[in-house]
C-alpha atoms as one frame of an Amber mdcrd trajectory, in Angstrom:
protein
   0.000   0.000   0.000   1.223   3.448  -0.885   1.437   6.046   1.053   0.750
   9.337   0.456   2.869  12.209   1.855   1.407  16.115   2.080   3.710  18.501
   2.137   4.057  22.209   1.655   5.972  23.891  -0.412   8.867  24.461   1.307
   8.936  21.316   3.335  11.689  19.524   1.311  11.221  15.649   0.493  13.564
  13.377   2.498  16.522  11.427   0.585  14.334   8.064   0.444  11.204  10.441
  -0.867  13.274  12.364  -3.635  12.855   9.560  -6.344   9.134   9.910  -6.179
   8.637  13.862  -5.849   7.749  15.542  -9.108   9.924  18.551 -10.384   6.633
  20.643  -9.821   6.163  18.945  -6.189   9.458  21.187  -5.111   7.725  24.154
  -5.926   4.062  24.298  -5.092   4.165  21.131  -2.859   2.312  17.499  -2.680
  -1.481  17.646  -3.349  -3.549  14.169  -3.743  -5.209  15.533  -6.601  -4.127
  17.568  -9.631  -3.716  21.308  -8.141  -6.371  23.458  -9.855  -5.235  26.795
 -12.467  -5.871  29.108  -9.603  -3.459  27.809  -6.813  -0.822  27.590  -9.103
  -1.009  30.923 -10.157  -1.448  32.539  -6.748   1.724  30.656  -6.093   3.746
  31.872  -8.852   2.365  35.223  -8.362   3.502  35.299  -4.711   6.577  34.188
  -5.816   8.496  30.921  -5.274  11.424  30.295  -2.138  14.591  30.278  -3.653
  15.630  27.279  -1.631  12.405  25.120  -2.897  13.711  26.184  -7.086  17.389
  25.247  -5.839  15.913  21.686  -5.073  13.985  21.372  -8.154  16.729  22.075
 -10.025  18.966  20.076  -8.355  16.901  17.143  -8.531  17.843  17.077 -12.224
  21.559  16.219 -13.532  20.932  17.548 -16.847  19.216  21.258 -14.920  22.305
  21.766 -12.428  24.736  20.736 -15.152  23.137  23.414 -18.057  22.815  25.980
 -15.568  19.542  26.308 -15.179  19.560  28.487 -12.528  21.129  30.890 -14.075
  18.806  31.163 -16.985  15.551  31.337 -14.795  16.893  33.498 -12.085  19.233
  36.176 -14.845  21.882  36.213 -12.467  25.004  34.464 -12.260  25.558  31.835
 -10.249  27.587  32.827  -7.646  25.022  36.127  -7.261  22.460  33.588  -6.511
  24.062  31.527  -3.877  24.711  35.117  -2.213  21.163  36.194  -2.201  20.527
  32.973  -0.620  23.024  33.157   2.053  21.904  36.124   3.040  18.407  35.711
   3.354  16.486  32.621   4.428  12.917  33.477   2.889  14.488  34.800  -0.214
  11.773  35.060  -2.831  11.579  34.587  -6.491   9.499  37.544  -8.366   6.532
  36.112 -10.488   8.374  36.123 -13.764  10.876  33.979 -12.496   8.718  31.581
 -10.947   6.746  30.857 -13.698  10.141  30.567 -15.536  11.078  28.212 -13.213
   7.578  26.139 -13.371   7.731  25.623 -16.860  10.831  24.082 -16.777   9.924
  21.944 -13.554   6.491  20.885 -15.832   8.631  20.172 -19.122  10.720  18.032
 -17.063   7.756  16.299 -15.533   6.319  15.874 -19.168   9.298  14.176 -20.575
   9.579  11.437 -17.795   5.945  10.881 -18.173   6.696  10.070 -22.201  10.353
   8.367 -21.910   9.031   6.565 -18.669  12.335   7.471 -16.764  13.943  10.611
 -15.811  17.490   9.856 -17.635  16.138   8.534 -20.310  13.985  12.185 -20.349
  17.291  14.180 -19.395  18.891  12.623 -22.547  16.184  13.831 -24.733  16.246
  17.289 -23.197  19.730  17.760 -23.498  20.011  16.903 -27.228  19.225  19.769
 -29.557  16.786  20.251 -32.339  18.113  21.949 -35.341  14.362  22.505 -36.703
  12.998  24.615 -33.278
């Protein structure tokens, strides 16, 4: 019997949970059910923790190894890790965090078609000459 785990955003998944958390689970938490339009939006409008999108993307080889953070955040790297030393409830603004959600659902997407999540970070990391 499986069972099921709630948790807030925020609330990050123990070592022995990570392999079943979904990308999007890092950032707007564990809900039984689908989580409707509106909750997600109020979340990305409010503005996601920087710790909970440092997770997500380090959940992912192929995300911490292209520099994801980077890309969703604008900033370098090493700017990052500053803002988040020196502030424990440092916030994403909404643009980032629905940067950061799309890449945590495109992720979530790909393992759902390639049935594993290398076999779906192998996909993602090959490039498409036709897009």
């Amino acid at each position: 019997m499986k069972e099921t785990v709630m948790r807030t955003a925020g609330e990050q998944p123990s070592v022995i949970e990570r392999g079943v958390v979904k990308a999007t689970e890092f950032l707007i938490g564990v809900h039984p059910v689908r989580p409707s339009s509106l909750l997600i939006y109020s979340r990305v409008r409010a503005g996601f923790a920087l710790t909970d999108v440092t997770a997500m993307v380090s959940s992912s080889a192929l995300y911490a190894s292209a520099d994801i953070m980077k890309r969703i955040v604008g900033k370098s790297t090493r700017t990052v890790q500053r803002k988040g030393q020196h502030s424990d409830e440092a916030r994403l603004n909404a643009h980032q965090s629905a940067l950061a959600f799309q890449y945590a659902q495109a992720l979530e997407q790909a393992i759902a078609v390639f049935g594993s999540q290398t076999q779906a970070e192998a996909w993602l990391a090959r490039p498409c000459r036709h897009l």
